[in-house]
C-alpha positions as MATLAB code, in Angstrom:
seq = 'XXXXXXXXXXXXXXXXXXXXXXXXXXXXXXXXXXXXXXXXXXXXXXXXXXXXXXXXXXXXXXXXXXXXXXXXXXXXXXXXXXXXXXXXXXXXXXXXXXXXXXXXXXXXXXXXXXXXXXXXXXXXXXXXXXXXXXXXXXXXXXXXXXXXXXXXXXXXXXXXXXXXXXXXXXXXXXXXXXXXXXXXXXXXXXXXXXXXXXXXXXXXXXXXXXXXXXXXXXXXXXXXXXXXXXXXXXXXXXXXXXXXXXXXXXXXXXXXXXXXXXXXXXXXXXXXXXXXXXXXXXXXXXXXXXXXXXXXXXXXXXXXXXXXXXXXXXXXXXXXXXXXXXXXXXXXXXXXXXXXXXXXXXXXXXXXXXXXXXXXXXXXXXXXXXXXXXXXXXXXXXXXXXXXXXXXXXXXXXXXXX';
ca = [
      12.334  344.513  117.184;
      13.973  344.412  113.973;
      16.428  342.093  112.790;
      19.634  342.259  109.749;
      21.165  339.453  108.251;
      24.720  339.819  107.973;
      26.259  338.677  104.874;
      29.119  336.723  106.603;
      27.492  336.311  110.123;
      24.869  336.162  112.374;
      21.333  337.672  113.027;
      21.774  340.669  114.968;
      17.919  341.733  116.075;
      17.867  344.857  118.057;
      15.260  346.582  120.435;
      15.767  350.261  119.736;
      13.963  352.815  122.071;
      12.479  355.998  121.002;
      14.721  358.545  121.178;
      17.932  356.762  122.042;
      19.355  355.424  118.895;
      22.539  352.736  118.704;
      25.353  354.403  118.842;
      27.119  353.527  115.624;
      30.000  352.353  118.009;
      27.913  349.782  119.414;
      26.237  348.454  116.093;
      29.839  347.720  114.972;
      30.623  345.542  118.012;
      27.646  343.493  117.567;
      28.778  343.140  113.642;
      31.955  341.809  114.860;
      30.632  339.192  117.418;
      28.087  338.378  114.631;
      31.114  337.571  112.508;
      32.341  335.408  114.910;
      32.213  331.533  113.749;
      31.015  330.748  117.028;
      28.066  332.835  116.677;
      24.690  332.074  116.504;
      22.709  335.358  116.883;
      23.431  338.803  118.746;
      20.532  340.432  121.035;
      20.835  344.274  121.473;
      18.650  344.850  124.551;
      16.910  348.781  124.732;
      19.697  349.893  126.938;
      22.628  348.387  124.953;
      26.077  351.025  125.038;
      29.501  350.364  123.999;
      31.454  347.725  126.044;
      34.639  345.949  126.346;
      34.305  343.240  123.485;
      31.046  343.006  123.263;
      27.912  346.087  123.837;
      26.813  346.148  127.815;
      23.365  345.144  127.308;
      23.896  341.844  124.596;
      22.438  338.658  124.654;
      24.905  336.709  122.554;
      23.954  332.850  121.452;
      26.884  330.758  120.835;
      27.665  327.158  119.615;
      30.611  324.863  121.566;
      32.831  328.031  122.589;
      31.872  331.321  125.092;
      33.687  334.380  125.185;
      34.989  335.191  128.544;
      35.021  339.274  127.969;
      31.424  339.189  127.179;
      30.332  338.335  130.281;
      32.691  340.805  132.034;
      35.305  341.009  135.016;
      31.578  341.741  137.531;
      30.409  338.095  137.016;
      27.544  337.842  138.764;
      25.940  341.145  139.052;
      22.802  341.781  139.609;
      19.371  342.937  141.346;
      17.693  342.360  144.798;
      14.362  343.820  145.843;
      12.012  343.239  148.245;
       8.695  344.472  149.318;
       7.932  345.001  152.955;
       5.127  346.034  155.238;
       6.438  350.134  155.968;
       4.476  352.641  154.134;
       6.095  355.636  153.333;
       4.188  357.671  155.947;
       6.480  355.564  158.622;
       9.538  356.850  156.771;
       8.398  360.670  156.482;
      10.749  362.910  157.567;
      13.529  359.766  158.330;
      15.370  359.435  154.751;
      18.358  361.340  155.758;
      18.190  358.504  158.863;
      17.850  355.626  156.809;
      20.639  356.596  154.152;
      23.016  357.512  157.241;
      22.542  353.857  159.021;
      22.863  352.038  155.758;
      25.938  353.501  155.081;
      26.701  352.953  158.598;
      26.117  349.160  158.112;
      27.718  348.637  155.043;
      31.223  349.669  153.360;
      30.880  351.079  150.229;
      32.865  352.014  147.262;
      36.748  349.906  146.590;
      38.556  348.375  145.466;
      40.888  346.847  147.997;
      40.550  347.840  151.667;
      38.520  350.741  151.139;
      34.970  349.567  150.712;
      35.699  345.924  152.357;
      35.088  344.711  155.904;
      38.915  345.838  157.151;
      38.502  348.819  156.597;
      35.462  348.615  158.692;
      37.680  346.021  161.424;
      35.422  343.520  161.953;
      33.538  341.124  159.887;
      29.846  340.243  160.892;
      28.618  336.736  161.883;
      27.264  336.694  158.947;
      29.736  337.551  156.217;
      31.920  334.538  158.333;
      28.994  332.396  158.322;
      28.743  332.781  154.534;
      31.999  332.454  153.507;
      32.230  329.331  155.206;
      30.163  328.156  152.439;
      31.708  329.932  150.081;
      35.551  329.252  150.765;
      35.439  325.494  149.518;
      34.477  326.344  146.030;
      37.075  329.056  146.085;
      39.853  326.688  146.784;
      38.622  323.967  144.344;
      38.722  327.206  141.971;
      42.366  328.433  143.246;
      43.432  325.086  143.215;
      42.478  324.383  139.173;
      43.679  328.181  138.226;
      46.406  328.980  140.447;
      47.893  332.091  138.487;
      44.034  333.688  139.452;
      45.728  337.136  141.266;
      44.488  336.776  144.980;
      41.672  338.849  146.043;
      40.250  340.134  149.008;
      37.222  337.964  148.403;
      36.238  337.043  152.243;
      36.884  341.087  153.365;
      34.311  341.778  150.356;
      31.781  340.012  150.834;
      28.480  341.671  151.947;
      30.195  345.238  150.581;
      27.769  347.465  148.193;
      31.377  348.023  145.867;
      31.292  351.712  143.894;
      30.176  352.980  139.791;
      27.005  351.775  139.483;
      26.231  349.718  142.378;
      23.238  351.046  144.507;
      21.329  350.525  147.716;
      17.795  351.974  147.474;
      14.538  352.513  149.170;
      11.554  352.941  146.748;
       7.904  353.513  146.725;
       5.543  350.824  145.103;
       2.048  352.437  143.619;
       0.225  351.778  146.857;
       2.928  353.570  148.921;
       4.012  350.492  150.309;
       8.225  350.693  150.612;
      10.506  348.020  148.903;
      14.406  347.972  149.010;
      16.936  347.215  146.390;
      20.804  345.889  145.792;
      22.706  346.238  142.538;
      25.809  344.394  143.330;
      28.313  341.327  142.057;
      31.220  339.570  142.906;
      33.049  342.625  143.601;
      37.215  342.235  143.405;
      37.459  338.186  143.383;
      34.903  337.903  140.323;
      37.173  340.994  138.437;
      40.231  338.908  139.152;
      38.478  335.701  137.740;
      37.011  337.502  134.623;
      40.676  338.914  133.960;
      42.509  335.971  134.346;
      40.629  333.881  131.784;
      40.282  336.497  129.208;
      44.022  336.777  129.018;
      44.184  332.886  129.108;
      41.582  332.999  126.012;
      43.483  335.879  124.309;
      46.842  333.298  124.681;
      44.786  330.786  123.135;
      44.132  332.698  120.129;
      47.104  334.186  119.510;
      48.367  330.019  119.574;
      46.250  329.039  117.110;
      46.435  331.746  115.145;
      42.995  333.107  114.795;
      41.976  336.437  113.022;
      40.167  338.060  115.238;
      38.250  341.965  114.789;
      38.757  342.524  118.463;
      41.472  340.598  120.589;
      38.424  340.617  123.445;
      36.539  338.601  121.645;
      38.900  335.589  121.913;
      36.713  332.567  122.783;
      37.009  329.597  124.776;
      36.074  325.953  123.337;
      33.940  323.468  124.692;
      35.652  320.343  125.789;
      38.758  322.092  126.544;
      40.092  321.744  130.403;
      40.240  325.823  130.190;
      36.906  325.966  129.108;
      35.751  323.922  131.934;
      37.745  325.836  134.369;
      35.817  328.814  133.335;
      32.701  327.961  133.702;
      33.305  326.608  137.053;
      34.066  329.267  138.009;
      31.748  331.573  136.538;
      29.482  329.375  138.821;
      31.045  329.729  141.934;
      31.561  333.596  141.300;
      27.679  333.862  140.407;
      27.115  331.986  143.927;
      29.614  334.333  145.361;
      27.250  337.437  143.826;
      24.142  336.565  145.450;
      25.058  335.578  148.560;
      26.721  339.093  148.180;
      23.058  340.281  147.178;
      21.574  338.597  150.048;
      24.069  339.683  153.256;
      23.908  343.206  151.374;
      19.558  343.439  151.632;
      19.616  341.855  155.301;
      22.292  344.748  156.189;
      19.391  347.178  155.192;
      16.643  345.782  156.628;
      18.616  345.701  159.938;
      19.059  349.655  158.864;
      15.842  350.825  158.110;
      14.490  348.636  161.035;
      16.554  350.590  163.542;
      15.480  353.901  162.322;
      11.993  353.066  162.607;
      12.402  351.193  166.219;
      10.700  347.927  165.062;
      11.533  344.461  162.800;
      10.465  345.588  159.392;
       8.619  342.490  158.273;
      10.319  342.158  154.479;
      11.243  338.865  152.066;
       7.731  339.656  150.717;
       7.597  339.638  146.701;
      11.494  338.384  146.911;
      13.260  338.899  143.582;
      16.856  338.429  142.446;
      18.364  338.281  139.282;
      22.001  337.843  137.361;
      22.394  340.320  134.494;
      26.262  339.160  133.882;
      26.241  335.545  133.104;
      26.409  332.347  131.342;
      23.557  330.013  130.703;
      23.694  326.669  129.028;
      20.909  326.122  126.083;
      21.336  322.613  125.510;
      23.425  320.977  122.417;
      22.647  320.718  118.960;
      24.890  318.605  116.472;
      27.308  317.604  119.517;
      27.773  320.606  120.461;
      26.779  322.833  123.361;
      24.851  326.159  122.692;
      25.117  329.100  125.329;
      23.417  332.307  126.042;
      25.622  334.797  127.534;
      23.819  337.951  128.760;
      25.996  341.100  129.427;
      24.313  343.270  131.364;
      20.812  341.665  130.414;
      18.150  339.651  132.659;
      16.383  336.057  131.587;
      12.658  336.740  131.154;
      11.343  333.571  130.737;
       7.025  332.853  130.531;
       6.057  334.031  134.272;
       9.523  334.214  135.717;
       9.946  337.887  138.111;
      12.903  340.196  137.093;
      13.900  343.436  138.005;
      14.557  346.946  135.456;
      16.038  349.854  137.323;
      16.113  353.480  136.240;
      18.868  355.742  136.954;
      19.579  358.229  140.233;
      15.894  360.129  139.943;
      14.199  357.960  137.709;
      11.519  354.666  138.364;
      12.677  351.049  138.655;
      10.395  348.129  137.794;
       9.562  344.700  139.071;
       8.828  342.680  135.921;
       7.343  339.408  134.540;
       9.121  337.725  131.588;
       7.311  336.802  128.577;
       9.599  334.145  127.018;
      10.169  336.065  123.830;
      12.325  333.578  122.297;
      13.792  335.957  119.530;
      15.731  337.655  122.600;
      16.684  333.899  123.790;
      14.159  334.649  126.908;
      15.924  338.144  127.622;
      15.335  342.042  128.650;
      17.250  344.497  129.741;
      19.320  345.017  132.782;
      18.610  348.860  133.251;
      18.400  352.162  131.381;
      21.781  351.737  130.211;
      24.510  354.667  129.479;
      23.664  357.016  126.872;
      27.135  358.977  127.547;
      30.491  357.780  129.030;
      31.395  358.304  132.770;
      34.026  361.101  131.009;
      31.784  362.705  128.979;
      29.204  362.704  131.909;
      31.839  364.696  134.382;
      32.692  367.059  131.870;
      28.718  368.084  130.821;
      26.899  368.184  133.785;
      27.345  370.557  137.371;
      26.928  369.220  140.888;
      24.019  372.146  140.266;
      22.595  369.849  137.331;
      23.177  366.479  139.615;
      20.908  368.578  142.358;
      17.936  369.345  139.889;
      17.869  365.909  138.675;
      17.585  364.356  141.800;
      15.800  366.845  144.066;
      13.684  365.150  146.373;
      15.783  361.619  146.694;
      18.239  361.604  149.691;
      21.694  360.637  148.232;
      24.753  362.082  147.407;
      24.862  365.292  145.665;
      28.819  365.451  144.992;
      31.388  365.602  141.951;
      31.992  361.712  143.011;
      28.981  360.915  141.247;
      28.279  363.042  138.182;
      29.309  360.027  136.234;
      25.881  358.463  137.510;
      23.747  361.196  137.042;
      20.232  360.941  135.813;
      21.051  361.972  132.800;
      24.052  360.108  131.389;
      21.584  357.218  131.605;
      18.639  356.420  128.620;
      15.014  357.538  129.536;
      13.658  354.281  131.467;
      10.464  354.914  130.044;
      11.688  354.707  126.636;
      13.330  351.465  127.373;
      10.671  349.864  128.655;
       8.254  350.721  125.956;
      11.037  349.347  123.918;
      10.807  345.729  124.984;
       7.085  345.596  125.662;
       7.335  342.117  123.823;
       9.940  341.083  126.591;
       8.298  341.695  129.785;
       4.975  342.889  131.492;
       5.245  345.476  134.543;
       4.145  344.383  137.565;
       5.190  346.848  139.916;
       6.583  350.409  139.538;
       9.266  351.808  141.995;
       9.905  355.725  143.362;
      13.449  356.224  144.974;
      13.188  357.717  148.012;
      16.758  356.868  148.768;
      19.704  356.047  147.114;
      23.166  355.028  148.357;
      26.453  354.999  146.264;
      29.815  354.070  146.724;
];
């Protein structure tokens, strides 16, 4: 890690990997949320890339104000994994199986119908069953915020969504097979994101602040807007993982019907926000947050999860409380290349190579995900060896993309 001083600003301490310098794009957004007034230090995780506002892959500290574009429009998102007792023997020769029934079982891509549960007609039991819970919270959100755009919240729940969003089945060291979710609050948490940016932005412009980047337009504590946001930040981050959770009990049903038995799975359960909020406590009356974009809390002992690109390994992790990174580590590899500039360079041929031997697509509709518009994961993680300890390191076997 090393850390600058800026002369009117903030810390901004940065984990760099090997071979992956900052873009000089992203060093200059975290100079200009260090220059906020509102700032109390800027985190640049080993996967951070450019971002809207703010670098994907920031942990930014903040005293009695947050920045709704710096947690995002996919509030929410994160990982699922879980170990479970198949070995990959009982999978041999059933990949293309498995990928073909999970996309049977859940809608992918979006937004709007395609990718949701009409386009499929019919919603499960239990998307109903969990929207039931859900739907209260909504309304008490609607109700506060009712220029939030509707969204086809209910129809998306339990849907994988499409860019980066995955389904996968992995390999653990032992052979043993785990599955994994990257997923958030699909359409409703985009709609909530958007909304109070703009309302943020309107603030701003009111009172007549200077700002580097209109994004970066803050919200302050003790404000009724500010406690409308983080409401419902909440209830979109509740929306996310019970997302997460209908999503990894679709493809346990999935895999367990192409093997002919119950897979027996919830074993070594993790799950984990990487687009959030997180209160820090208060100091001098006033409240201090952490908001990680695109970035995972790794406090002493507590399990996260790292995943590599399309053709590259994933880890399960254990957080070492690193305070300098406010408890933090990366969410991923992170983009070393736009989704543009990833079309244009690489070949369906190219896509192939880089993912020979992984059943998943293998189509211009995802050369923007490609193995190698992404950072080498191995790189990253040496990175933040100060962050985290590996615990358990992941082969895809199978990946599914929206």
């Amino acid at each position: 890690m090393k850390e600058t001083l800026e002369e009117t600003g903030a810390p901004i301490r940065v984990w760099e990997p090997a071979g992956h310098p900052l873009e000089p794009e992203v060093m200059r957004q975290a100079q200009q949320v260090a220059g906020l007034p509102i700032t109390e230090a800027v985190c640049l995780m080993p996967d951070a890339h450019f971002g809207i506002g703010g670098p994907v892959g920031g942990v930014i500290a903040t005293r009695g104000a947050v920045v709704p574009a710096l947690v995002g429009v996919d509030i929410g998102c994160g990982m699922i994994a879980t170990g479970t007792d198949l070995t990959a023997s009982m999978l041999e020769g059933r990949h293309a199986a498995v990928r073909a029934a999970i996309e049977a079982q859940v809608p992918v891509g979006g937004p709007g119908i395609k990718g949701s549960w009409e386009e499929r007609r019919g919603t499960p039991r239990a998307v109903e069953a969990a929207w039931a819970d859900l739907a209260p919270g909504f309304e008490a959100v609607l109700q506060r915020n009712p220029r939030i755009k509707a969204s086809p919240a209910r129809a998306q729940l339990g849907t994988l969504g499409g860019g980066n969003h995955f389904i996968e089945v992995c390999l653990d060291e032992h052979r043993a097979v785990w599955l994994m979710v990257h997923s958030g609050s699909r359409g409703v948490g985009n709609r909530i994101g958007t909304y109070f940016a703009e309302r943020a932005r309107a603030e701003a412009r009111a009172a007549r602040r200077h700002l580097p980047d209109e994004a970066l337009a803050w919200l302050e504590e003790g404000t009724a807007l500010f406690d409308d946001y983080v409401a419902a930040v909440a209830w979109a981050q509740e929306f996310a993982r019970a997302n997460r959770q209908l999503l990894l009990a679709a493809v346990v049903a999935s895999v367990s019907e192409v093997v002919g038995r119950e897979l027996e799975a919830a074993m070594n359960l993790v799950d984990c926000h990487h687009n959030y909020i997180e209160p820090l406590g208060s100091d001098e009356g006033r409240g201090r947050y952490v908001t990680r974009k695109g970035a995972v809390s790794a406090r002493a002992g507590e399990p996260g999860i790292i995943p590599g690109s399309m053709g590259a390994r994933s880890f399960i992790v254990r957080g070492l409380g690193n305070a300098a990174s406010y408890e933090s580590c990366s969410h991923g590899a992170g983009r070393r290349m736009s989704r543009g500039q990833a079309r244009r360079l690489f070949s369906i041929e190219d896509h192939a190579r880089a993912t020979a031997g992984i059943e998943c697509r293998k189509d211009a509709g995802v050369l923007d995900e490609t193995p190698g518009a992404y950072k080498d994961i191995d790189a990253v993680m040496a990175a933040q060896a100060d962050l985290v300890e590996v615990v358990t390191t992941l082969r895809q076997v199978v990946t599914v993309k929206g």
